[in-house]
Every structure is written in structure tokens, then in C-alpha cells.
N, C-alpha and C positions, 0 to 999 in steps of 0.2 A: 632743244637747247638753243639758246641767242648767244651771242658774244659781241662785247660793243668792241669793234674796231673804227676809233678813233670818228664816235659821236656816231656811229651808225652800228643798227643791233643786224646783224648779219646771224640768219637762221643756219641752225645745222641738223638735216637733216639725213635719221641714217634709214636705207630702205636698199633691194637687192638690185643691184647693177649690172647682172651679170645679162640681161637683157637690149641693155645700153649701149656698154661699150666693153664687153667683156674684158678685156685688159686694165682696164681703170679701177684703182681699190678706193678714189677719191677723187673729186675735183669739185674747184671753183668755179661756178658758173657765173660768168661775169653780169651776162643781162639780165637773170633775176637774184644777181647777187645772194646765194646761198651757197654754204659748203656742202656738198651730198658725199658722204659717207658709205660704201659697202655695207652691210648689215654684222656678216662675219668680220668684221676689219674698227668694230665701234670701240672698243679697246685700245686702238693703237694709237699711240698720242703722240709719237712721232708722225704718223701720218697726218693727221687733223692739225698739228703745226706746221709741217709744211702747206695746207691748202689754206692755214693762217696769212703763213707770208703773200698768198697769190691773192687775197683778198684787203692785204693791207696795201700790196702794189698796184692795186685797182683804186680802192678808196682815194690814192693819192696823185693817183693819174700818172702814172709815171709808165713810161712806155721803153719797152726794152728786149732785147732778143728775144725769144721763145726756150733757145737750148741756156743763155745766159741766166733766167728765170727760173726755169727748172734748177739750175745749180746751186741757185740764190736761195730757195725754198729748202733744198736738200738740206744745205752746208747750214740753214738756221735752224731746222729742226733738227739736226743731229746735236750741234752746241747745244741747243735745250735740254733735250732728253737725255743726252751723255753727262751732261755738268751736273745735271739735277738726279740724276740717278732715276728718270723713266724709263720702267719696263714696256717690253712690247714692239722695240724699234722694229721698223718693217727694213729687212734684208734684201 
């Protein structure tokens, strides 16, 4: 899967992470800009919108706390998938 955020096709790739970074169900990796997904966790669309927002705050260069970011990413994917009725929120 690709997803164009804002003129750039940003790949999503889901594959097992527990190798990685075992704690991690997702993350944006900023230098070869992709979202890498959990395998068990490709369903979760809460998750995959939050590692949205960390690749759209990338795209636009915008620099900002770590623990602020993370809040930023939560609080928009919860609005998403709450408003819109997505199942699967990650708890």
C-alpha cells in the first residue's frame, strides 16, 4: 500500500517487528520515509493514522516535542476512528 501524503507516495509496509523493536506495533521511519506496520496489528486503523500524522509532520517539516507528537498523533487518530466509527482502535 502507498498513501499520498501531501504530493509524496509514502509506502506502507506491514512485516513482523517483534525483532526490531519489540514494543513497537508501528512506526514512521523518517529517513526512508515509510510506515512499517506489525503484521498482527495490519487491521488496526487507528494505529496506521496515528503513524499517518507522524509522516504528514515530517513531510512538512515541522519540528516538535517527541512526547507533544506522540499526543498529536494519538488525539488524531482517536477523532478519526471514533467519529467515523473504525473498529480495531489499539487500547
Amino acid at each position: 500500500m502507498r498513501l499520498n501524503i501531501f504530493g509524496k507516495y509514502v509506502p506502507v509496509v506491514y512485516k513482523d517487528l517483534t525483532g526490531e523493536d519489540s514494543d513497537k506495533m508501528a512506526y514512521y521511519d523518517s529517513e526512508d520515509q515509510v510506515i512499517y506496520v506489525d503484521s498482527p496489528n495490519k487491521d488496526d486503523l487507528n494505529l496506521l493514522c496515528h503513524e499517518i500524522v507522524h509522516a504528514m509532520r515530517d513531510r512538512l517539516h515541522i519540528q516538535m516535542d517527541d512526547g507533544l507528537e506522540e499526543q498529536l498523533a494519538q488525539n488524531v487518530a482517536d477523532v478519526i476512528t471514533d467519529n467515523f466509527n473504525l473498529s480495531l482502535k489499539h487500547e
